[in-house]
Structure formats: structure tokens, C-alpha cells
C-alpha positions in Angstrom: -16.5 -12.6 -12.3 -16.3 -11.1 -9.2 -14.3 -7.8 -8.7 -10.5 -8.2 -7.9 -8.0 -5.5 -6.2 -4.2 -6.3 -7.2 -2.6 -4.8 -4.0 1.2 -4.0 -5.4 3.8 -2.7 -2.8 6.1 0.3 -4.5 9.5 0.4 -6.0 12.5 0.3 -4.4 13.1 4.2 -2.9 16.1 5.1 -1.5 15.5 5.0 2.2 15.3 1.1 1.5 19.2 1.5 0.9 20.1 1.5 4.3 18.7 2.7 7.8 20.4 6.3 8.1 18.6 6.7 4.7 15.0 6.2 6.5 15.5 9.8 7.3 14.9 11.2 3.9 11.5 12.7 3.4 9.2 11.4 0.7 12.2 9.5 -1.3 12.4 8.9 -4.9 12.5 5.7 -6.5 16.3 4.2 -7.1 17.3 3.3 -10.7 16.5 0.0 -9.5 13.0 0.8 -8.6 12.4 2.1 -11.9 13.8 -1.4 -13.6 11.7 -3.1 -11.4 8.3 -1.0 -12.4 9.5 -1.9 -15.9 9.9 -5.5 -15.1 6.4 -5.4 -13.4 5.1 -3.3 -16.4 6.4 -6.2 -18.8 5.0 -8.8 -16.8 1.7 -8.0 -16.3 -0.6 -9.1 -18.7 -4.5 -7.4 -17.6 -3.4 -3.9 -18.3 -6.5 -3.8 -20.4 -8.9 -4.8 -18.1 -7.5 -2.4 -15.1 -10.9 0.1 -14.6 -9.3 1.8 -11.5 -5.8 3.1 -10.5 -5.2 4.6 -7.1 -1.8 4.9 -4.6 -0.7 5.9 -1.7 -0.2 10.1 -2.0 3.8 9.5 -1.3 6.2 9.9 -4.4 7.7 6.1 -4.5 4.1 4.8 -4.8 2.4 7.1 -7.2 5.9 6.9 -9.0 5.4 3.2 -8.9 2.0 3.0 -10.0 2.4 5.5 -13.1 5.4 3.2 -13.9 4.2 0.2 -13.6 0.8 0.6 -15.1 1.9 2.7 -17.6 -0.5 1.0 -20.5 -3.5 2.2 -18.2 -2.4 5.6 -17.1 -1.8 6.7 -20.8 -5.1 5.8 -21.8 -6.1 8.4 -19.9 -7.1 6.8 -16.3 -5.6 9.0 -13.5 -4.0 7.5 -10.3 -6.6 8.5 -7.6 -3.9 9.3 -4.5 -5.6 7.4 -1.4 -4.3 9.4 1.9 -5.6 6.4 3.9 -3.4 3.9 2.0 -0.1 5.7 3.3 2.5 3.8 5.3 2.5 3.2 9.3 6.0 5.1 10.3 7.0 8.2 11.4 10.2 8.4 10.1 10.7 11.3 7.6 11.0 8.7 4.5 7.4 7.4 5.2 5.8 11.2 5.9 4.2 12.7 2.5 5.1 16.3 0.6 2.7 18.9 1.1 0.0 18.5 -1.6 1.1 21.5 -3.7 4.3 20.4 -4.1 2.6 16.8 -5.4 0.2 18.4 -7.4 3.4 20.6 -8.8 5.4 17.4 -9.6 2.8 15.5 -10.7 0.4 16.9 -13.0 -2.8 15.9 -14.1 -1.4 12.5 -14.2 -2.9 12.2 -10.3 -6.1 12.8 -9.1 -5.5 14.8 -5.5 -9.1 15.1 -5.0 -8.6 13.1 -1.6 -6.0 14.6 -0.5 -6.1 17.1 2.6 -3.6 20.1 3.3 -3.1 17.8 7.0 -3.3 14.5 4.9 1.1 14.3 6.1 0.2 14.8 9.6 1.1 11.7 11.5 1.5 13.7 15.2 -0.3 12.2 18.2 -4.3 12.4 17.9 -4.4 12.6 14.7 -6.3 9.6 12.7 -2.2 8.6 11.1 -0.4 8.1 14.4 0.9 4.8 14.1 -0.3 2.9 16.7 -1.9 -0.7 15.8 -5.7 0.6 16.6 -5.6 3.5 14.1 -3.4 1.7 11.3 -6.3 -1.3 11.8 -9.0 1.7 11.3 -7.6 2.9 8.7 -7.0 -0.2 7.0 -10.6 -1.1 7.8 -11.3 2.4 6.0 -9.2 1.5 3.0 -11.4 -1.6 2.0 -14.5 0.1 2.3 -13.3 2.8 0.0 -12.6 0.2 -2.6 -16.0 -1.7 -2.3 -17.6 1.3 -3.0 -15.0 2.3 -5.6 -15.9 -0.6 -7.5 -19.3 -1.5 -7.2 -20.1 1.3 -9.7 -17.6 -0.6 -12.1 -19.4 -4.4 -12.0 -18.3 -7.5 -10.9 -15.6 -7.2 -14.7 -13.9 -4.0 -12.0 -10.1 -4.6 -11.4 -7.8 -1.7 -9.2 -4.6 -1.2 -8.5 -3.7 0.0 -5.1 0.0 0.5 -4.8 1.1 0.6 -1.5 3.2 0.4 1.4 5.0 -3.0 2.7 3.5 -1.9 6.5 0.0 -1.5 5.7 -0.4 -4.4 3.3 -0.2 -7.1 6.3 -3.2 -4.6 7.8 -4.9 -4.3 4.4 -4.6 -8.1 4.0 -5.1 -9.5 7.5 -2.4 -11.6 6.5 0.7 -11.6 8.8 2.5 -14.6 6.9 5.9 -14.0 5.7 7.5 -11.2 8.0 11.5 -12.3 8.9 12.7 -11.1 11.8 13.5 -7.5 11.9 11.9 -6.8 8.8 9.1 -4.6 8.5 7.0 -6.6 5.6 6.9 -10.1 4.0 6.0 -8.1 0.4 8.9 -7.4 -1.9 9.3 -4.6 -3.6 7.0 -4.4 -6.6 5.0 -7.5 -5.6 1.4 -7.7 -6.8 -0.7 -9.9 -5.1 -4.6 -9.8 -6.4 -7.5 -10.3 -4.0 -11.4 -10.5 -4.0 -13.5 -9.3 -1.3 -15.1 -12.2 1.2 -18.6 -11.5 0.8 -19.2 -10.8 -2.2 -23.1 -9.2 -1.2 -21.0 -6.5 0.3 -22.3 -6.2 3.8 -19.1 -7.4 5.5 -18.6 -4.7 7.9 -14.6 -5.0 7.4 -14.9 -5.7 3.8 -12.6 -8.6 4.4 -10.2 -9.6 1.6 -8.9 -12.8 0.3 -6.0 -13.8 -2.3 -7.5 -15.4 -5.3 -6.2 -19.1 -6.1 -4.3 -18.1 -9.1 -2.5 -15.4 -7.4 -1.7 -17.9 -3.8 -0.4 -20.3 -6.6 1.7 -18.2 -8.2 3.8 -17.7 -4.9 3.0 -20.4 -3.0 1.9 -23.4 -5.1 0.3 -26.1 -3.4 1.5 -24.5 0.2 -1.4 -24.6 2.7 -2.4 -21.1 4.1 -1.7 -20.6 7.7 -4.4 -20.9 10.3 -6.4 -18.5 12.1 -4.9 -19.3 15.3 -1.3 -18.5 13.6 -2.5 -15.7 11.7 -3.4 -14.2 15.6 -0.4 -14.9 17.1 1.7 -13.2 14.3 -0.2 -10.5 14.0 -0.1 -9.8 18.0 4.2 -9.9 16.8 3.5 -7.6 14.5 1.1 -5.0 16.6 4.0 -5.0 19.1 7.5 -4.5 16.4 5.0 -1.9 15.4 5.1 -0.6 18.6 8.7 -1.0 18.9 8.9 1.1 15.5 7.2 3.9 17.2 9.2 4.6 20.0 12.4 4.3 17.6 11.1 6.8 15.3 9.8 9.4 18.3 14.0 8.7 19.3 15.1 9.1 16.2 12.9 12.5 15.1 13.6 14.1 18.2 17.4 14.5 17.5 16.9 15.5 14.1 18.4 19.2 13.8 
């Protein structure tokens, strides 16, 4: 069997509650987002044959993950926190804590190996300014990162990456599902599992694809869009990215 990453998106937070509440930095999960990591934690039936966790270094993702994989994570498997995997906003809600403070709140429960004093620096020039180019880079980064990851684990390998609504359409290459003025077609707590393209590994992108089972589960018999759509949503997407920017640089600027 081929290796598979289940790409999850996190647990409600609070700045999901409304749009003034984008402005909190690093948000908690809301006692809905920890039902629904218990719901997912319920439902999901390979937690024995997870080899690899890893999340986004924010604190509704690795929240999320140790939640929702809490089977794995008490065996003794730490969360590896991926800087790369972190959401494609400035707003304060989608900027990271300081590692220090992570690795104060978290514990040994996370493994902050990856994770740079500058990993929360988003500003201009930097490799997590959120302009289409760098989040596709980035992406392009993330997927490497878990070929290697798992190709000291066999083809029986299987990683969580919990995530960011955002960066799961880049991740993915998959625009399908985004309603207007949303910034995601994932729900909250959605797993979706994947295989890489080739599975000889010299795919310079490391391109993914959903596995049957997990299309059918959403989708059923629903034919996948084409490439020709999958462009011209994702050239929608590159630009209310865009969009997204500018609000943000607004928005930060009269912050006190």
C-alpha cells in the first residue's frame, strides 16, 4: 500500500466566530472545536496505523491535532509543528506565538525542532508574506517535506497534517468547493486522505491526489472537476487572496 497523508483542517477557534474576532492573535479552540476534535477522535478508525503526526505551529492546529489524534499522541508520538504548513493571512488570528511561549504551553507533547525564533514573521520579503507565489512555494515545500518524511516509514506510512482552511486548496491543488466570500471549501475538522501522484518520488511538486475511498466518502459518484476548471478557480482564488492582503495591511495598520 502506498503511503497516505490525511490532510485535517483545525477546530473551530474563536476568530471563526465573527470577523472583528479575526483580530485575536493565535486563538484557542471554542468549546465547539473541542466537541468537534472529539467527534473526529470517535470517528476515526486508523489511529493505530498513524506513524507520523505533524501541524501547523499555531495553537488551534496543534490543539486540534493532540485532540483529535489523541490515541496516537499518547502512545507516545509527538506532533512535529511544521512552520511551512501555517495559514496565508495576516491578520493577528492567523500570526503564530513566539516559540517559547509554545514550547511553555505545550510541553513535550510537540516537537519544536522546526520551528524558528522568525517562524511568525509574515512582513514583506520574508518567505510567509501572503502573496499567491510564496504560499504556492511553500505549499510546494510542504509536500516535499512529507515525501521525505515518509519514505523512511514504507509504503504501510500514514501522517496527519492538521492545517489551515487557506493552504489546503494550495497543499491540494484543488480549488473545488470555495462559496463566495469564503476563504476555504474544508470544514472545520475535515480529514480528507491523499497519496502522492508518483509514487517513484521524482515528481518535482510531489503532487497529491485524494484516494477513492476518501472522494467517495464526500462526494460519492460526483465526477472531479477538470483541469481547465480547476485553473480558472484557482486564478479566483490567487486574486480573493490578493483581495485578503490588502484588507489585512488596512485592517493591521489601525490597530492601536
Amino acid at each position: 500500500m502506498a503511503p497516505i497523508i490525511h490532510l485535517v483542517r483545525h477546530a473551530q477557534g474563536y476568530h471563526n466566530l465573527s470577523l472583528e474576532a479575526q483580530r485575536l492573535k493565535d486563538p484557542l479552540l471554542t468549546p465547539l472545536g473541542e466537541t468537534q476534535c472529539a467527534t473526529l477522535c470517535k470517528n476515526f478508525d486508523a489511529h493505530d496505523k498513524i506513524t507520523h503526526l505533524v501541524a501547523s505551529p499555531l495553537r488551534r492546529t496543534l490543539l486540534t491535532c493532540l485532540r483529535s489524534f489523541a490515541p496516537v499522541a499518547q502512545s507516545g508520538k509527538k506532533v512535529i509543528a511544521l512552520p511551512d504548513a501555517q495559514e496565508v493571512s495576516l491578520m493577528p488570528c492567523d500570526v503564530g506565538s513566539d516559540p517559547e511561549t509554545l514550547k511553555a504551553e505545550f510541553g513535550e507533547q510537540v516537537d519544536f525542532g522546526l520551528v524558528r525564533p522568525d517562524w511568525n514573521d509574515k512582513s514583506e520579503g520574508t518567505k510567509y508574506y501572503p502573496i499567491p507565489s510564496k504560499i504556492e512555494a511553500r505549499a510546494r515545500e510542504v509536500r516535499l517535506w512529507l515525501r521525505e518524511l515518509v519514505k523512511g516509514a514504507g509504503d504501510d506510512a500514514q501522517v496527519v497534517l492538521v492545517t489551515h482552511g487557506g493552504i489546503l486548496h494550495f497543499l491540494t491543488e484543488d480549488w473545488d468547493g470555495i462559496a463566495p466570500g469564503k476563504g476555504t471549501g474544508w470544514n472545520n475538522t475535515e480529514l480528507r486522505s491523499y497519496e502522492f501522484v508518483d509514487p517513484e518520488g521524482k515528481d518535482p511538486g510531489a503532487s497529491l491526489r485524494e484516494i477513492k475511498a476518501s472522494w467517495h466518502r464526500r462526494r460519492g459518484s460526483e465526477i472531479p472537476l477538470t483541469r481547465a476548471e480547476q485553473v480558472q478557480l484557482q486564478q479566483a482564488f490567487h486574486a480573493q487572496t490578493e483581495e485578503e492582503l490588502e484588507y489585512a495591511l488596512a485592517a493591521n495598520s489601525q490597530q492601536p
